[in-house]
ChimeraX commands (.cxc) that place a marker at each C-alpha (Angstrom):
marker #1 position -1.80,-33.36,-10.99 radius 0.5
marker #1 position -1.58,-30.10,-9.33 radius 0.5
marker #1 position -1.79,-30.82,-4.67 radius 0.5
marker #1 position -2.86,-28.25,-2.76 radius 0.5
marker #1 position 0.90,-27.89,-1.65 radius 0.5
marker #1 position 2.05,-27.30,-4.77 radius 0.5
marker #1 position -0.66,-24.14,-5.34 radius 0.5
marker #1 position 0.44,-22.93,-1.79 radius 0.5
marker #1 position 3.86,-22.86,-2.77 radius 0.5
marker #1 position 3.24,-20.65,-5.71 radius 0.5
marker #1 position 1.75,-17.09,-6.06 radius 0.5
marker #1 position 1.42,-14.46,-9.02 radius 0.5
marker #1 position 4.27,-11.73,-9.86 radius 0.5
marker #1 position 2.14,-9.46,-12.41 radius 0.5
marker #1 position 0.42,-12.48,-14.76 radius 0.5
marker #1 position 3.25,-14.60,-13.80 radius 0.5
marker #1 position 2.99,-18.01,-11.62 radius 0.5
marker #1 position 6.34,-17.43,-9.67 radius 0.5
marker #1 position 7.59,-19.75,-6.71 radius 0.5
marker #1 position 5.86,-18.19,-2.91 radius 0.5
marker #1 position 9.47,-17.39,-2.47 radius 0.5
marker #1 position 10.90,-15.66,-5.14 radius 0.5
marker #1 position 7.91,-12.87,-5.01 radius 0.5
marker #1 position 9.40,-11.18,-2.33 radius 0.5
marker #1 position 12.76,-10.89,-4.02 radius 0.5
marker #1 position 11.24,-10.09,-7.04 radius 0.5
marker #1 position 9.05,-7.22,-6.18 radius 0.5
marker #1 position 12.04,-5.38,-4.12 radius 0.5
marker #1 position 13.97,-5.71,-7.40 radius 0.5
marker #1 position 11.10,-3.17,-8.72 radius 0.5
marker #1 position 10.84,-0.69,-6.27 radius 0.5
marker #1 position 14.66,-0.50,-6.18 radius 0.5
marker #1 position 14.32,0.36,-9.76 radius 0.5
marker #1 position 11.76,2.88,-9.08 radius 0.5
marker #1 position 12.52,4.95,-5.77 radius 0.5
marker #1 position 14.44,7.73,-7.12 radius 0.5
marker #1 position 11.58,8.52,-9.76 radius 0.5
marker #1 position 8.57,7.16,-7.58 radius 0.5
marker #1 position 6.95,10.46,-6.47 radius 0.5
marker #1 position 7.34,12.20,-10.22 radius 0.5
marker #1 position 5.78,8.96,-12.02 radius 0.5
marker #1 position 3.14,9.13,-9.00 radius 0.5
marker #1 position 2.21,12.36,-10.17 radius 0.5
marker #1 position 2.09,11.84,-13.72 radius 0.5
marker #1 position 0.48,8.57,-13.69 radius 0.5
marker #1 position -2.11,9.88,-11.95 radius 0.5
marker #1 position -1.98,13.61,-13.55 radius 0.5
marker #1 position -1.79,14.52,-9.72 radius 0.5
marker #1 position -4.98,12.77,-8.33 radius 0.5
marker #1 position -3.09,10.69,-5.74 radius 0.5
marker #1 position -2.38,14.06,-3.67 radius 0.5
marker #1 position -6.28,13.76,-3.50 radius 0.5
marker #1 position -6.95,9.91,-2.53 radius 0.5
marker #1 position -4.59,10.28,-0.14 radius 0.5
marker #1 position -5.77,13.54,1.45 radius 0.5
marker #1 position -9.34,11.46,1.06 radius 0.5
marker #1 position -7.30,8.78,3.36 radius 0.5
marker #1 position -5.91,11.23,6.18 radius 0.5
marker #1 position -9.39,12.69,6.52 radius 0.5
marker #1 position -10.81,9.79,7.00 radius 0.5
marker #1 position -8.14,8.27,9.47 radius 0.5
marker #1 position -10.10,10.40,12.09 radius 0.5
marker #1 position -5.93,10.64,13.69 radius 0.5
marker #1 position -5.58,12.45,17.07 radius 0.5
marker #1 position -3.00,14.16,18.76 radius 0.5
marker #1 position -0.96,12.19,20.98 radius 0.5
marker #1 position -2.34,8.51,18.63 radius 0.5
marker #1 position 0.59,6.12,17.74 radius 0.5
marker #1 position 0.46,5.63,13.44 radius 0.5
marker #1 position 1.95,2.74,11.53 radius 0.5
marker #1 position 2.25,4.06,7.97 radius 0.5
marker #1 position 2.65,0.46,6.33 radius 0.5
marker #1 position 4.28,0.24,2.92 radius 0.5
marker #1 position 5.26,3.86,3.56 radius 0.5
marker #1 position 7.63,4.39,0.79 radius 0.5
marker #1 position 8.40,8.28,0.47 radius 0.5
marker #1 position 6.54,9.44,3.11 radius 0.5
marker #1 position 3.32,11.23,1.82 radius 0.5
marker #1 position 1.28,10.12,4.64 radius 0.5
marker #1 position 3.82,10.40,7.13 radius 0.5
marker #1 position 4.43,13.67,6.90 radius 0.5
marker #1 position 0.62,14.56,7.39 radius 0.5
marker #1 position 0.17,11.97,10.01 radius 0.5
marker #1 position 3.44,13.60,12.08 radius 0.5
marker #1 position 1.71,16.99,11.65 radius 0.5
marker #1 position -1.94,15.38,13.07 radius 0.5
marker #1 position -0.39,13.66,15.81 radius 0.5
marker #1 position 1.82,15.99,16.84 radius 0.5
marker #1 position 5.00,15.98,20.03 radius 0.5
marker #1 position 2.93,13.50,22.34 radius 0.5
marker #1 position 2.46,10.98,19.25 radius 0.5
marker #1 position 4.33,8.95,16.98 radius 0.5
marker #1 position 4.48,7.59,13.15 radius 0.5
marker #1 position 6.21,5.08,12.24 radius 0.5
marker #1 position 7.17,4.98,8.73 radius 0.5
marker #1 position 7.53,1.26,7.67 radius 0.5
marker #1 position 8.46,-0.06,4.08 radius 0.5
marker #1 position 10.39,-4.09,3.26 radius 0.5
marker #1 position 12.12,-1.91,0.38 radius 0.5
marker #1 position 15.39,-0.06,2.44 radius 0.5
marker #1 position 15.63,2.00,-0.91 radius 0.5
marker #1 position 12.06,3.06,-0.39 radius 0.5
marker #1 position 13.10,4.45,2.84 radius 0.5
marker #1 position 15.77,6.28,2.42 radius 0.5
marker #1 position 14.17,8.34,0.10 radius 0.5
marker #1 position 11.33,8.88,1.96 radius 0.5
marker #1 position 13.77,9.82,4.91 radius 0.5
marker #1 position 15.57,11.85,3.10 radius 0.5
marker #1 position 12.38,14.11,1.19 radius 0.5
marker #1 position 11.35,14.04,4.78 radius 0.5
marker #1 position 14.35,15.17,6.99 radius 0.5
marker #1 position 14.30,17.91,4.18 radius 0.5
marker #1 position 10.81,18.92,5.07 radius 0.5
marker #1 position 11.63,19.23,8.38 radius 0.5
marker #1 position 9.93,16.21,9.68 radius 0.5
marker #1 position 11.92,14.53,12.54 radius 0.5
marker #1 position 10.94,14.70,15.55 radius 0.5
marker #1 position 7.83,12.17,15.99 radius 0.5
marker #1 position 8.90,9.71,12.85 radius 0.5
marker #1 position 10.66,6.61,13.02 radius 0.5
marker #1 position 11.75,4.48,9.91 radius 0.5
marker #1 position 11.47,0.63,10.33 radius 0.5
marker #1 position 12.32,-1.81,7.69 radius 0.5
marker #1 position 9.68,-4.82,8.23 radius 0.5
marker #1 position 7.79,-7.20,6.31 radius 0.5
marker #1 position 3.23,-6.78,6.49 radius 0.5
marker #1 position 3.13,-10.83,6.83 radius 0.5
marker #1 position 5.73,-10.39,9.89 radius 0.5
marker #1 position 5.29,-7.14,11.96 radius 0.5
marker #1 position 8.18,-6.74,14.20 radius 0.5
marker #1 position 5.82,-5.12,16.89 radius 0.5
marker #1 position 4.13,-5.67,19.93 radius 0.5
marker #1 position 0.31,-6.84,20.07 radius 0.5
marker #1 position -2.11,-3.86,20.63 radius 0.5
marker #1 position 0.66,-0.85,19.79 radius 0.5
marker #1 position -1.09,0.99,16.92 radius 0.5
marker #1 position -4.22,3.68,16.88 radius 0.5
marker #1 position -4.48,3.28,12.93 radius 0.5
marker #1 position -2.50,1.16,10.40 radius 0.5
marker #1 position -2.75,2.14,6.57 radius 0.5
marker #1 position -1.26,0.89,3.91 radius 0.5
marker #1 position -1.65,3.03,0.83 radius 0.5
marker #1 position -0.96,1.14,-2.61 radius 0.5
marker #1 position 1.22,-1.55,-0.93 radius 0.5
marker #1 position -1.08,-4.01,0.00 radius 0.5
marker #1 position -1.32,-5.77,-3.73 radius 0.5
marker #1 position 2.51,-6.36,-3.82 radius 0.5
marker #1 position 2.26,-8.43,-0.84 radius 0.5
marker #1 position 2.75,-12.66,-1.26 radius 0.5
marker #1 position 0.30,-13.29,1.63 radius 0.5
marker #1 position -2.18,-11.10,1.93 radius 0.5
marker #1 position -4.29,-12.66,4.19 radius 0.5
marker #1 position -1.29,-13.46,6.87 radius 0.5
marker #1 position -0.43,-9.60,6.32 radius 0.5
marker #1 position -4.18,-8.67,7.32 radius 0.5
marker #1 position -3.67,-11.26,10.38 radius 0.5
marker #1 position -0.52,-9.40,11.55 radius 0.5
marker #1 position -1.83,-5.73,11.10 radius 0.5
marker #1 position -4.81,-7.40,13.19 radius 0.5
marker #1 position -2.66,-8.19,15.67 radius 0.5
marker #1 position -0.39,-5.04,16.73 radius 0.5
marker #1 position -3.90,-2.86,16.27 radius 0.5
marker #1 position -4.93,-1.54,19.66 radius 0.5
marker #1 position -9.17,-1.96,20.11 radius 0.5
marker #1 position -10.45,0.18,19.19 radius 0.5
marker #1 position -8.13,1.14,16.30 radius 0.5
marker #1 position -8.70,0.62,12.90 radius 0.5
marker #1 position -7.01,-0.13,9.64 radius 0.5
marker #1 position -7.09,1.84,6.28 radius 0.5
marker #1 position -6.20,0.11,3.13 radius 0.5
marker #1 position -5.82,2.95,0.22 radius 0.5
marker #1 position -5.62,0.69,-3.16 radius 0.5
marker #1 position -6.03,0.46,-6.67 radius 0.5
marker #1 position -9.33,-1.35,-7.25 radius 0.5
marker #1 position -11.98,-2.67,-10.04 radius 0.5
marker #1 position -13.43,-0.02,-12.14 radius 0.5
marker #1 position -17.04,0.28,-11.67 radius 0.5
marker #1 position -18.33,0.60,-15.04 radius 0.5
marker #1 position -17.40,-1.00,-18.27 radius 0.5
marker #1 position -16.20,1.71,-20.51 radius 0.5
marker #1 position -14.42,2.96,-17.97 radius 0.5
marker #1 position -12.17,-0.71,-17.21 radius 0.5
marker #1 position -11.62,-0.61,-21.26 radius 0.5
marker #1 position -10.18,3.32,-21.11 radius 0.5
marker #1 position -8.51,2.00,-17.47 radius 0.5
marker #1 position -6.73,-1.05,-19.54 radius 0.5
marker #1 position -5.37,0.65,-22.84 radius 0.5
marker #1 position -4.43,3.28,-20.22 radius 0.5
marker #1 position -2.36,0.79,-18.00 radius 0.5
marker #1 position -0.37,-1.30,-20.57 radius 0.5
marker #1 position -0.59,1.13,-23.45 radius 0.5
marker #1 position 0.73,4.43,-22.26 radius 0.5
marker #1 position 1.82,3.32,-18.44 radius 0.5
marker #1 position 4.91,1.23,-19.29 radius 0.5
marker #1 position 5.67,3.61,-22.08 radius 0.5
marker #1 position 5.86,6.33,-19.57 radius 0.5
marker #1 position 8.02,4.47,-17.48 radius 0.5
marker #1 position 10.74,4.32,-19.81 radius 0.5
marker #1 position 10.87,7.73,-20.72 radius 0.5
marker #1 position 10.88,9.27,-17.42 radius 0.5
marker #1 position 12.38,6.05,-15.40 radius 0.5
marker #1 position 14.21,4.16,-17.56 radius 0.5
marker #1 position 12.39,1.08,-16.81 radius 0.5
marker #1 position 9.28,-0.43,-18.73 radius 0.5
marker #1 position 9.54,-3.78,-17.11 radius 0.5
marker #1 position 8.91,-2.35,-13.63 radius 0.5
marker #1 position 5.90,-0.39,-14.74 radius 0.5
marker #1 position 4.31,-3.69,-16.78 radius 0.5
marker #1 position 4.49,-5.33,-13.64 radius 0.5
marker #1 position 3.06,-2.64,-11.48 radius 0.5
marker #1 position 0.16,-2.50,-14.06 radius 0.5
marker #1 position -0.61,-6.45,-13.58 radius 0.5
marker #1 position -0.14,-6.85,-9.92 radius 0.5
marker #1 position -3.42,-3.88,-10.33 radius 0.5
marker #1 position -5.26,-6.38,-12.07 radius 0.5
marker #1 position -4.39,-9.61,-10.17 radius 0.5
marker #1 position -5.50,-7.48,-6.57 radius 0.5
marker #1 position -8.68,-8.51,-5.05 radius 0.5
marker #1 position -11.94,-6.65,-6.19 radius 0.5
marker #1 position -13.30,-4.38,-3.53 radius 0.5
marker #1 position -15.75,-6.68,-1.82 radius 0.5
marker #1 position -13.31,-9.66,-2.13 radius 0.5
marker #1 position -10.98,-7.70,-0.03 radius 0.5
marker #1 position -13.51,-6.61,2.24 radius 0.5
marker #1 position -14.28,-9.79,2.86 radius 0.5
marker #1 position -10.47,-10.99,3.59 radius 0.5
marker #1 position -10.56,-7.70,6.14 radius 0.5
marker #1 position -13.23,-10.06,7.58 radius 0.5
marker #1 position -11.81,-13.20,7.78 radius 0.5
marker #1 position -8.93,-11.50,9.31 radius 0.5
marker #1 position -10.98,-10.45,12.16 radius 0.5
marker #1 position -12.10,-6.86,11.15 radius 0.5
marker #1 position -15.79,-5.50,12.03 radius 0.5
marker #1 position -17.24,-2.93,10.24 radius 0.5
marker #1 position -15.56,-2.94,7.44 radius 0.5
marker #1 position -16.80,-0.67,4.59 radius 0.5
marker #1 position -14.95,0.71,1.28 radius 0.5
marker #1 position -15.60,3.83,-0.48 radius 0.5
marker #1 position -14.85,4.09,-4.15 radius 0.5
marker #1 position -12.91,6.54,-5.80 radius 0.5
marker #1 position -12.27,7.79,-9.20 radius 0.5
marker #1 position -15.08,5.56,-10.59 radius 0.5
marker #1 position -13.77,2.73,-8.74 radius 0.5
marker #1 position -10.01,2.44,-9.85 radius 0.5
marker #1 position -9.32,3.16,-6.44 radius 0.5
marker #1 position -10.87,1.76,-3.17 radius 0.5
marker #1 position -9.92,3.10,0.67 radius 0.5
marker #1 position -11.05,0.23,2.68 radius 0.5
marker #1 position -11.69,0.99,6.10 radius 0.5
marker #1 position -12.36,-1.63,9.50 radius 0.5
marker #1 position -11.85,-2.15,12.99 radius 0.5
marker #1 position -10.35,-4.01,15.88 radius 0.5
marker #1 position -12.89,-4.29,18.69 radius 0.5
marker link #1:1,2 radius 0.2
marker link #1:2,3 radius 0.2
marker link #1:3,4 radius 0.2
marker link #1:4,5 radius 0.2
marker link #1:5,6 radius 0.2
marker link #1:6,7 radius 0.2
marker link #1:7,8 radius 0.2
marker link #1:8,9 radius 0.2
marker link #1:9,10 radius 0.2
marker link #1:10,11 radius 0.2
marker link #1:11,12 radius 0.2
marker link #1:12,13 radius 0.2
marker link #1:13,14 radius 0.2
marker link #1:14,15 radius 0.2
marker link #1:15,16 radius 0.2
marker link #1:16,17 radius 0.2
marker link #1:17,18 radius 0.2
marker link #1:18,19 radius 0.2
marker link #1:19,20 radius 0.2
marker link #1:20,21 radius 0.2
marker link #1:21,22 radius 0.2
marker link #1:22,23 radius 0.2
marker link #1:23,24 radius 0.2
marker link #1:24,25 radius 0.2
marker link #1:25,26 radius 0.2
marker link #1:26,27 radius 0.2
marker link #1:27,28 radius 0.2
marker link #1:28,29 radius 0.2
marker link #1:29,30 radius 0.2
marker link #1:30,31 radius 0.2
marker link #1:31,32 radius 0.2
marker link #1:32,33 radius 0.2
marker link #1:33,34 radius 0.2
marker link #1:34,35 radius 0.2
marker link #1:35,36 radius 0.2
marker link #1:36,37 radius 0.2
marker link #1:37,38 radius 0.2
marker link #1:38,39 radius 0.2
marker link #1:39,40 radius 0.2
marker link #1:40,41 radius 0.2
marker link #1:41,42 radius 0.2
marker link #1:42,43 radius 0.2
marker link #1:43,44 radius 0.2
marker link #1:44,45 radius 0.2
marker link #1:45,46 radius 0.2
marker link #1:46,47 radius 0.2
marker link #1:47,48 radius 0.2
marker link #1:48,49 radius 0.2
marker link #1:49,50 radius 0.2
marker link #1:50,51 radius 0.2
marker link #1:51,52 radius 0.2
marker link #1:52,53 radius 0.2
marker link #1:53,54 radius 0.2
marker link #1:54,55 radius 0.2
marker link #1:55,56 radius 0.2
marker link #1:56,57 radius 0.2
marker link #1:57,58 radius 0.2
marker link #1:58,59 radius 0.2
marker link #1:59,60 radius 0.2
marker link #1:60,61 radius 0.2
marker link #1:61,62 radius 0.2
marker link #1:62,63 radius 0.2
marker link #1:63,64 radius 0.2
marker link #1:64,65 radius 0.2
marker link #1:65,66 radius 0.2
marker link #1:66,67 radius 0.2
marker link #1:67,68 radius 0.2
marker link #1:68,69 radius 0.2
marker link #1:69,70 radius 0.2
marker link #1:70,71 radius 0.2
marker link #1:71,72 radius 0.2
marker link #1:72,73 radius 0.2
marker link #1:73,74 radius 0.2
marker link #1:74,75 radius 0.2
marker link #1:75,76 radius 0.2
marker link #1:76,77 radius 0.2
marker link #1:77,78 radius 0.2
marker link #1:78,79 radius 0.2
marker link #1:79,80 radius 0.2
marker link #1:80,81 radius 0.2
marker link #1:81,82 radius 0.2
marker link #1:82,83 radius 0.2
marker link #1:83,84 radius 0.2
marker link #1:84,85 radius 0.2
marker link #1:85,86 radius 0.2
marker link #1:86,87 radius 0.2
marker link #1:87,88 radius 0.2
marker link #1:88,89 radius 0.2
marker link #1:89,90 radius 0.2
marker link #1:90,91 radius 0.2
marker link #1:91,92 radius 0.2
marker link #1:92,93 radius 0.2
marker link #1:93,94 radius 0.2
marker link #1:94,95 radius 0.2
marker link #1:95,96 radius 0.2
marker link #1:96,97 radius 0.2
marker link #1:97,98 radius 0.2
marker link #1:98,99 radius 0.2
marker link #1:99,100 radius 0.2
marker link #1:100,101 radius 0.2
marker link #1:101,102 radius 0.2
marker link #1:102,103 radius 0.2
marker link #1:103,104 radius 0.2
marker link #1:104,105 radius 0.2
marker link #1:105,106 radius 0.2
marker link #1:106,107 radius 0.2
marker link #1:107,108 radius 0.2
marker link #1:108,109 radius 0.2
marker link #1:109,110 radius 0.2
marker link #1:110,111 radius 0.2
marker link #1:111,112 radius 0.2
marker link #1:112,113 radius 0.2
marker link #1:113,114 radius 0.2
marker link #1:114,115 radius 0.2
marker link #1:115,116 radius 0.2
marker link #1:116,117 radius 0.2
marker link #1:117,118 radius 0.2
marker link #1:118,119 radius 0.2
marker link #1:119,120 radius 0.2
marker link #1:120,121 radius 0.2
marker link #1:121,122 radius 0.2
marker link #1:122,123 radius 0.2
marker link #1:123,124 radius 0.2
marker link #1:124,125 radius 0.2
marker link #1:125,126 radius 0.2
marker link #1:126,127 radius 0.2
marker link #1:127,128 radius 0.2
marker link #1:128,129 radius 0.2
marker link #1:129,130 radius 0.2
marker link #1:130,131 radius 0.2
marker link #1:131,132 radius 0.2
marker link #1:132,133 radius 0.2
marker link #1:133,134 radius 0.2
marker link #1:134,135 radius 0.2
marker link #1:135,136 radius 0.2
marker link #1:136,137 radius 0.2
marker link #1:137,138 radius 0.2
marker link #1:138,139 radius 0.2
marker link #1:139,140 radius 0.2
marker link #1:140,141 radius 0.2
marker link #1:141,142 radius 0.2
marker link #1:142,143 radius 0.2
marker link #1:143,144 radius 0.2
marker link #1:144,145 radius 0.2
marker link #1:145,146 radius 0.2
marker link #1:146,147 radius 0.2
marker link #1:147,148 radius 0.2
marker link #1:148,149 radius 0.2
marker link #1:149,150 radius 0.2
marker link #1:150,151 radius 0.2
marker link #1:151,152 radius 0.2
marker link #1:152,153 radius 0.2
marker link #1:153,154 radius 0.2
marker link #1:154,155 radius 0.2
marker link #1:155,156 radius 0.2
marker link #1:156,157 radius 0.2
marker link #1:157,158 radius 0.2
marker link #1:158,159 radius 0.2
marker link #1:159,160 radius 0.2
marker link #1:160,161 radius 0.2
marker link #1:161,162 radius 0.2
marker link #1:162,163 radius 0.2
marker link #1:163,164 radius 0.2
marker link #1:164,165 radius 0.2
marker link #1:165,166 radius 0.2
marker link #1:166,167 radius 0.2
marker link #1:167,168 radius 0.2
marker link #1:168,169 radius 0.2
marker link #1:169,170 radius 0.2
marker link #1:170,171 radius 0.2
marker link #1:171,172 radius 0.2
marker link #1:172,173 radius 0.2
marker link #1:173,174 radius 0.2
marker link #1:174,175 radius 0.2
marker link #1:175,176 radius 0.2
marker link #1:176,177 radius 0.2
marker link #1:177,178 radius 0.2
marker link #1:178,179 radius 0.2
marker link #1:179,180 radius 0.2
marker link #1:180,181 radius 0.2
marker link #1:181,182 radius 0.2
marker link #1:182,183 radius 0.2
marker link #1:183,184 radius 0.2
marker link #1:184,185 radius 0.2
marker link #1:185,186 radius 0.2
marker link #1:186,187 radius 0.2
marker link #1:187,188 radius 0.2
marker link #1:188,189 radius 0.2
marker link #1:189,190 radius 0.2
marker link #1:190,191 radius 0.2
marker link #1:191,192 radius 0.2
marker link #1:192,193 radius 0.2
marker link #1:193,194 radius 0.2
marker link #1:194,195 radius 0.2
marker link #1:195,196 radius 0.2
marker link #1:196,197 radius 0.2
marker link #1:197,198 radius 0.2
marker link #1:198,199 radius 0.2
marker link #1:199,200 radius 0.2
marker link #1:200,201 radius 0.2
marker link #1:201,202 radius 0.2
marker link #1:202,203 radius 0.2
marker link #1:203,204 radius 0.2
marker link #1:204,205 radius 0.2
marker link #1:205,206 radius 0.2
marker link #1:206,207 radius 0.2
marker link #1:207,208 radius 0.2
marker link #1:208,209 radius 0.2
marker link #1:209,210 radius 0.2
marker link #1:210,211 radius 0.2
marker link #1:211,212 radius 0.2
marker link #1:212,213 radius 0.2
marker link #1:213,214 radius 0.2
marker link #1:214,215 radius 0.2
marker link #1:215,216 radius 0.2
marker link #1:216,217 radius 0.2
marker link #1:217,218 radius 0.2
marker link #1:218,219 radius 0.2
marker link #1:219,220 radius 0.2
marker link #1:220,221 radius 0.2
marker link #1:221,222 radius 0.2
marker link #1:222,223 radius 0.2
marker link #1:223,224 radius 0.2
marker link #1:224,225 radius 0.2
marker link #1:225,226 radius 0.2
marker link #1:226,227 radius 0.2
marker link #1:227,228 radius 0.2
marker link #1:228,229 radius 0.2
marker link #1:229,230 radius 0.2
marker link #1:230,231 radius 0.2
marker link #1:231,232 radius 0.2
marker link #1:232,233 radius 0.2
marker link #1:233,234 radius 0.2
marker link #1:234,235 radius 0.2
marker link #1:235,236 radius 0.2
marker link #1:236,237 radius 0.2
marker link #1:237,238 radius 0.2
marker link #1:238,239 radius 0.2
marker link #1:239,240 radius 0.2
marker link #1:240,241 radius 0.2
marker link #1:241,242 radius 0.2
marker link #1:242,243 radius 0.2
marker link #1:243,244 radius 0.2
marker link #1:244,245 radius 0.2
marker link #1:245,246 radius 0.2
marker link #1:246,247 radius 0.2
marker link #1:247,248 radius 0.2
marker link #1:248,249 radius 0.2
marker link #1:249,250 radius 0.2
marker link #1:250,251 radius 0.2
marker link #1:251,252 radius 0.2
marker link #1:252,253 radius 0.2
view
């Protein structure tokens, strides 16, 4: 017989039941794996169209000079570096990733851009921010969010170092909004997608998993309503791409 303990003390790694634990271990074992090649598999994963749900993201992120940006899950940097340029001298971003390999390549692609000045790199944990309450303008988290154990705890502490008035974005692969679509989406994902992975990476394994932890990830108004029961208000979502991504967007008031 199965306690309510026992589920609490377990979670899902891809469509495995791993210990609550162990996920946290397990998932920086993949991105390890996968910094060096992560922006080139970005781009052909996506055949590019992550440059444009992420320029979708800063647009809507409504950033002003002189706001204070926690890019969450920040891995190399692509929102960084247009958040540093949008808040420019008077503001700050603060890169943060729980991967230390994700950041120092994101540091390094960014010193090389020439973005120093208003960026600092912090290696933290979503369920555990190591900031002060009411700190942040905007929080996003851009395709992080689903490799998080506790989800809900992570909403809870973005809630909580939000300013009011600021708001969170959460930029994430979603649930396909038509049928035909989900079937291409699928043979896609575990067909071709780990396949991929080992001829540019080296590493199938890491790229099954990334393509489960897609499917195990909240639908778009399940996670809307976790933005909720976090504490949110007007939280909306806008699907992209025929829903296989999702920018959710909501407030602290």
């Amino acid at each position: 017989m199965t306690t309510e303990n026992d589920q609490q003390s377990t979670t899902h790694f891809g469509y495995k039941t791993v210990e609550s634990e162990q996920k946290q271990a397990m998932v920086a074992d993949v991105f390890h794996s996968v910094a060096a090649k992560y922006d080139i598999m970005n781009d052909v994963m996506s055949f590019g169209i992550h440059r444009l749900w992420k320029r979708f993201t800063i647009d809507a992120s409504n950033v002003r000079p002189g706001n204070k940006v926690l890019d969450l899950a920040g891995g190399t940097g692509d929102l960084t570096r247009k958040f540093s340029q949008a808040v420019g001298p008077t503001g700050k971003v603060v890169l943060a990733d729980i991967n230390d390999s994700m950041i120092k390549v994101g540091r390094e692609k960014l010193h090389n851009l020439g973005v120093v000045s208003n960026v600092e790199y912090v290696q933290a944990n979503a369920q555990a921010l190591p900031f002060a309450e009411n700190t942040f303008d905007l929080v996003t988290i851009a395709f992080g969010l689903r490799n998080v154990t506790d989800k809900d705890e992570a909403l809870r502490s973005i809630y909580r170092v939000l300013k009011p008035g600021g708001r969170l974005l959460v930029l994430e692969f979603s649930k396909p909004e038509q049928q035909w679509l989900n079937k291409a989406y699928d043979f896609y994902s575990f067909k071709i997608l780990p396949e991929m992975g080992q001829l540019i990476a080296g590493d199938k394994e890491s790229y099954q998993y990334l393509s489960e932890s897609i499917r195990m990830h909240p639908d778009q108004d399940t996670l809307k309503q976790m933005m909720e029961t976090a504490g949110f208000d007007q939280v909306s979502y806008t699907n992209m791409t025929g829903g296989i991504v999702a920018l959710h967007k909501g407030f602290k008031f």
